[in-house]
Biopython code that builds the backbone (N, CA, C, O; Angstrom):
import numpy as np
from Bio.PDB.StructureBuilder import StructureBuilder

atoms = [
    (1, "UNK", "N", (39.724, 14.525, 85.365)),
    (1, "UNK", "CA", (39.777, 15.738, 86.191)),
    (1, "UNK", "C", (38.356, 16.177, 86.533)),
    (1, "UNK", "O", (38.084, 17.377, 86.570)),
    (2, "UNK", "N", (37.401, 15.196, 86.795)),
    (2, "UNK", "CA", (36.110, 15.383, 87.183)),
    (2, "UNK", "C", (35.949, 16.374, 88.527)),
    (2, "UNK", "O", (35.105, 17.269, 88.586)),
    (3, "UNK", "N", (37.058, 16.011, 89.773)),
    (3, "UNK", "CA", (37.066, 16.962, 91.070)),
    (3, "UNK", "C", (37.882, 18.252, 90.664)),
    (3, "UNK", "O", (38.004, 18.980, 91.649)),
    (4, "UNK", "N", (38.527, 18.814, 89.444)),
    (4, "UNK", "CA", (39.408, 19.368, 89.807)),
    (4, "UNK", "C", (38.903, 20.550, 90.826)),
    (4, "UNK", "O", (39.559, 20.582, 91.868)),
    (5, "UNK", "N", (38.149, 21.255, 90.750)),
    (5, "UNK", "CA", (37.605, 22.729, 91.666)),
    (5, "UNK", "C", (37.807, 21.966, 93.202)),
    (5, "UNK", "O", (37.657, 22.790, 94.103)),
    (6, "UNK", "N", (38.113, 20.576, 93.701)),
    (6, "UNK", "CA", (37.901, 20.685, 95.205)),
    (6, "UNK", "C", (39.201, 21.095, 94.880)),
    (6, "UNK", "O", (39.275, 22.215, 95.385)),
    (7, "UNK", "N", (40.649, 20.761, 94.142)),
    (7, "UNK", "CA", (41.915, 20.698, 94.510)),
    (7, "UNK", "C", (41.815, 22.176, 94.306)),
    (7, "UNK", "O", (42.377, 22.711, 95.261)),
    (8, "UNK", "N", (41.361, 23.033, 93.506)),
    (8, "UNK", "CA", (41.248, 24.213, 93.767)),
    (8, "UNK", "C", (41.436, 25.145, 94.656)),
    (8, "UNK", "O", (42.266, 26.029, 94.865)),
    (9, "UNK", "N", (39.838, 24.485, 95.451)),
    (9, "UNK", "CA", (39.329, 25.130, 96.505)),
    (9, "UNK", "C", (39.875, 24.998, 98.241)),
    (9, "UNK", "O", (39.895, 25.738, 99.224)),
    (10, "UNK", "N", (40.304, 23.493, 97.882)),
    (10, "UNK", "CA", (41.550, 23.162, 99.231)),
    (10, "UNK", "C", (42.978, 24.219, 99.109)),
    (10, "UNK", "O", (43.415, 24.927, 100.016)),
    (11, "UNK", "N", (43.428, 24.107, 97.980)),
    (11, "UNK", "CA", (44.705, 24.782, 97.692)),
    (11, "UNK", "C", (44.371, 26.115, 98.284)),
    (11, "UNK", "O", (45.022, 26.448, 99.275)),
    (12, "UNK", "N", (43.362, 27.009, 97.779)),
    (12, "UNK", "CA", (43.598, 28.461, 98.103)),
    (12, "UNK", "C", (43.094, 28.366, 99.710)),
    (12, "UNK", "O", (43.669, 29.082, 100.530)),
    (13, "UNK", "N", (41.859, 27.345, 100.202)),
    (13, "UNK", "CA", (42.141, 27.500, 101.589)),
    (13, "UNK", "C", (43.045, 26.895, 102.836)),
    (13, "UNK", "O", (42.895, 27.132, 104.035)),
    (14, "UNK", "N", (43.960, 26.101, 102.245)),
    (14, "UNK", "CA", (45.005, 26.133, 102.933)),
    (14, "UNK", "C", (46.044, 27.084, 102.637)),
    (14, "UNK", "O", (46.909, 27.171, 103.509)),
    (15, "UNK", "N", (46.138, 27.607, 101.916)),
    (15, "UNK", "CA", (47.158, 29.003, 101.398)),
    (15, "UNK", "C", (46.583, 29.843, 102.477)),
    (15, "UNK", "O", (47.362, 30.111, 103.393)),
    (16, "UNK", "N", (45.126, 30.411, 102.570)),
    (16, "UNK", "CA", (44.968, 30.841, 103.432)),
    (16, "UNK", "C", (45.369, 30.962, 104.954)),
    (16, "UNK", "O", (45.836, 31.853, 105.664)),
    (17, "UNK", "N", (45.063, 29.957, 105.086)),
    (17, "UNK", "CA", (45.009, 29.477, 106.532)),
    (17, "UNK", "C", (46.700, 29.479, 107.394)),
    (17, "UNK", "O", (46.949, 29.651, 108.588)),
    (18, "UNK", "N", (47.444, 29.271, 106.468)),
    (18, "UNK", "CA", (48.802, 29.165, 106.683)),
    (18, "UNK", "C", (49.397, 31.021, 106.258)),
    (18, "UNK", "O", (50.367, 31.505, 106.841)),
    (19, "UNK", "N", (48.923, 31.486, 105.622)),
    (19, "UNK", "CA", (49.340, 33.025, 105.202)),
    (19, "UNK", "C", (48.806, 34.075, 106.111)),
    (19, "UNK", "O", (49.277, 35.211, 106.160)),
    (20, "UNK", "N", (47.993, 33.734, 106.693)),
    (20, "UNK", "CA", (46.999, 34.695, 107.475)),
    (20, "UNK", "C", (47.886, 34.752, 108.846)),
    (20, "UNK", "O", (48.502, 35.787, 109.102)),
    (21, "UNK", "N", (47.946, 33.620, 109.730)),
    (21, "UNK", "CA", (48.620, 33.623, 110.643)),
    (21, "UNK", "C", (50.193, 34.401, 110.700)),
    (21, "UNK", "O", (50.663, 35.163, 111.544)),
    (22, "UNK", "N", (50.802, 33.822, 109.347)),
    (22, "UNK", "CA", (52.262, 34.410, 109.371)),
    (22, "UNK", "C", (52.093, 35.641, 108.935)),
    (22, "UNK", "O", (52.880, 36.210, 109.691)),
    (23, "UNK", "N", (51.726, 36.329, 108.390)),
    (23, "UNK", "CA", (51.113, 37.556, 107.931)),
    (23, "UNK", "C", (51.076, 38.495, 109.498)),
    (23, "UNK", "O", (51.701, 39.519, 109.774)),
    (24, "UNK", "N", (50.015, 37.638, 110.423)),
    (24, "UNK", "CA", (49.890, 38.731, 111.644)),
    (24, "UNK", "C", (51.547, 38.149, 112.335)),
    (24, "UNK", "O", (51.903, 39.039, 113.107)),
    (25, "UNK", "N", (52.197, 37.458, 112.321)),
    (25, "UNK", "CA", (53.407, 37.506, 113.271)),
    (25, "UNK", "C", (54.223, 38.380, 112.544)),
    (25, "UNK", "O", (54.635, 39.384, 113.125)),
    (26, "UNK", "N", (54.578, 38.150, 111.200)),
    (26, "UNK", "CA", (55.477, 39.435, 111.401)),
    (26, "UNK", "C", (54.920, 40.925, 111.151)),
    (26, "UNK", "O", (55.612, 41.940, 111.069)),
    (27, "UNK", "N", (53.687, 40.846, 111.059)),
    (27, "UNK", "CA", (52.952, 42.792, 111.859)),
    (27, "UNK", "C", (53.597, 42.763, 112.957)),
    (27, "UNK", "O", (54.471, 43.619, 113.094)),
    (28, "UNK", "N", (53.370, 41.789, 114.053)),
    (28, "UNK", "CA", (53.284, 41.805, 115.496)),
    (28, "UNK", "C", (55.036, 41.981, 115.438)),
    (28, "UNK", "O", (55.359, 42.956, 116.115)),
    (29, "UNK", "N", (56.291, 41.250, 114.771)),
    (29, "UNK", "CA", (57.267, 41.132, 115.047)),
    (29, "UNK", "C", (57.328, 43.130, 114.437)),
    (29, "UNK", "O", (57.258, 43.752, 115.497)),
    (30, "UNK", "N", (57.376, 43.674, 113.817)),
    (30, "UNK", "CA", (57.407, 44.723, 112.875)),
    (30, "UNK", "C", (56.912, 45.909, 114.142)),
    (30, "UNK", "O", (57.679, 46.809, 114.482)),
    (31, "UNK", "N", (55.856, 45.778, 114.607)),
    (31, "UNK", "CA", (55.285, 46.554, 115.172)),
    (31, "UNK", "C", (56.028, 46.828, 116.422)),
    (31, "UNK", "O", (56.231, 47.972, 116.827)),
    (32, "UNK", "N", (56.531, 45.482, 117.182)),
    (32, "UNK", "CA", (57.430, 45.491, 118.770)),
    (32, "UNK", "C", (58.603, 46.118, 118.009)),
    (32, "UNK", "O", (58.819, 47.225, 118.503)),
    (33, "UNK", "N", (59.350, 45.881, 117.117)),
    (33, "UNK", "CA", (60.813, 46.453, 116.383)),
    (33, "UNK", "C", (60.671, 48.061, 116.411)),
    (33, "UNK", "O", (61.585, 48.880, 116.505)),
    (34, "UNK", "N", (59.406, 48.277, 116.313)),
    (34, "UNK", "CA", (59.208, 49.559, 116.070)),
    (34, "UNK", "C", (58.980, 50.802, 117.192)),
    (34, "UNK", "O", (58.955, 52.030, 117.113)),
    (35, "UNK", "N", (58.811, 49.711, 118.396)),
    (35, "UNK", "CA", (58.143, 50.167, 119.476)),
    (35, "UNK", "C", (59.163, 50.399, 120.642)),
    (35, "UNK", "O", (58.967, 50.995, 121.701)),
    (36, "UNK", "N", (60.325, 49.771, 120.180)),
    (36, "UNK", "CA", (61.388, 49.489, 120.880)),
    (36, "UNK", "C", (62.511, 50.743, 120.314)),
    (36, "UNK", "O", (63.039, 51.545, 121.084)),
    (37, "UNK", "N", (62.761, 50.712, 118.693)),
    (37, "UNK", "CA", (63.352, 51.626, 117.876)),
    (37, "UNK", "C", (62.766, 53.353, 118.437)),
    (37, "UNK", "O", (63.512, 54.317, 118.260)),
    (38, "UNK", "N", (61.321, 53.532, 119.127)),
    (38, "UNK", "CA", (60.821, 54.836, 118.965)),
    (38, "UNK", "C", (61.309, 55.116, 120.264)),
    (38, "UNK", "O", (61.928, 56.112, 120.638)),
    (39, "UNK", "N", (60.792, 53.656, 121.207)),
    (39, "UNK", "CA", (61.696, 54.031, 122.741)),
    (39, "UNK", "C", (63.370, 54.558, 123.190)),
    (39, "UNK", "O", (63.663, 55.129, 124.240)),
    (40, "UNK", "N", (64.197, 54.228, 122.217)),
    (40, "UNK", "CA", (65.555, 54.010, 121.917)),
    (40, "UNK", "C", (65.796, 55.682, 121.814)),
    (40, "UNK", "O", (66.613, 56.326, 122.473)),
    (41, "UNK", "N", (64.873, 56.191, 120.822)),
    (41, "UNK", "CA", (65.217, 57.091, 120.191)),
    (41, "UNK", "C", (64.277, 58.245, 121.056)),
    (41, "UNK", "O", (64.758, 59.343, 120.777)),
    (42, "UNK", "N", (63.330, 58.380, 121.827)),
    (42, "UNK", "CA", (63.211, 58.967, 123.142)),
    (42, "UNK", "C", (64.137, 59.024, 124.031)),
    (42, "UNK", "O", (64.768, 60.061, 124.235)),
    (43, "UNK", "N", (64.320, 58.032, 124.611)),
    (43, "UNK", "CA", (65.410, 58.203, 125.817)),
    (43, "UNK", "C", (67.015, 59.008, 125.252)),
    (43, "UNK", "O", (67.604, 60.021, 125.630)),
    (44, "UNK", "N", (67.275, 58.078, 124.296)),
    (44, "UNK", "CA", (68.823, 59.289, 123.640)),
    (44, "UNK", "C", (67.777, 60.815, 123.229)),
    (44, "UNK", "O", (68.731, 61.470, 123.650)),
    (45, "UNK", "N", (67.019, 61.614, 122.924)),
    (45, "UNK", "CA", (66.315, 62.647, 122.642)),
    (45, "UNK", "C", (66.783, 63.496, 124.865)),
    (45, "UNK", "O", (67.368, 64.480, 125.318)),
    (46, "UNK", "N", (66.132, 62.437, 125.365)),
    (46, "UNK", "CA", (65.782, 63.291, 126.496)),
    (46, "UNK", "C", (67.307, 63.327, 127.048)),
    (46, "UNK", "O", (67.818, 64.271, 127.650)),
    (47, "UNK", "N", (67.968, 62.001, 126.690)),
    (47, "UNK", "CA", (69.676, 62.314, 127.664)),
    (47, "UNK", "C", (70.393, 63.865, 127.102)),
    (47, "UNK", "O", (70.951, 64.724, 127.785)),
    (48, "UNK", "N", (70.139, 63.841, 125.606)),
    (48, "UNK", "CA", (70.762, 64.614, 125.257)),
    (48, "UNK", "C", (70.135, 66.465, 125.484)),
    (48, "UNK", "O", (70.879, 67.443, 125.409)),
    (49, "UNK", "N", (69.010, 66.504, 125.691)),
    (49, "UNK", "CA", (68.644, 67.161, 126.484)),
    (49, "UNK", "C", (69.024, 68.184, 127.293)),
    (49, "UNK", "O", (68.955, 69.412, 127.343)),
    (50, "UNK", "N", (69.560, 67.020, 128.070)),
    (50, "UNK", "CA", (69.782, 67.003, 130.371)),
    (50, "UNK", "C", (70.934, 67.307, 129.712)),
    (50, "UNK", "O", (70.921, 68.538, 129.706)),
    (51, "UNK", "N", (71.746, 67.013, 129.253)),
    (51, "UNK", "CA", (73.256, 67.754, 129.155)),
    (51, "UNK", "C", (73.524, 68.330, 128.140)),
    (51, "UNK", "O", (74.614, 68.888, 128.017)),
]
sb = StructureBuilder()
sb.init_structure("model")
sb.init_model(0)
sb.init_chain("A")
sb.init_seg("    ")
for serial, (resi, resn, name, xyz) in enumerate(atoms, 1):
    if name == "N":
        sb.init_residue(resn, " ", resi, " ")
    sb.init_atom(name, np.array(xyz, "f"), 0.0, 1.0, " ", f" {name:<3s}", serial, name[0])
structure = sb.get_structure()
C-alpha cells in the first residue's frame, strides 16, 4: 500500500466532481418548483380577489 493517498485523493476528487454538479441540479430543480408553486399561489390570491 505504498500509493495508498493517490486512491485517496482520486476518490474524494471524483466524489467531488460528480456531487457538485448534482448538488446544483436539484437547487436549480427545487428553486423552478418553487417558482412555479409561488406563481400558482399568486394568481389563485388575485382570482379570489376579483370575485
Amino acid at each position: 500500500m505504498r500509493y495508498l493517498w493517490v486512491f485517496v485523493v482520486s476518490t474524494l476528487t471524483v466524489g467531488v466532481s460528480f456531487a457538485l454538479p448534482l448538488f446544483l441540479l436539484m437547487r436549480q430543480r427545487q428553486l423552478e418548483k418553487q417558482k412555479v408553486s409561488t406563481r400558482l399561489t399568486t394568481s389563485t390570491e388575485y382570482e379570489d380577489s376579483v370575485l
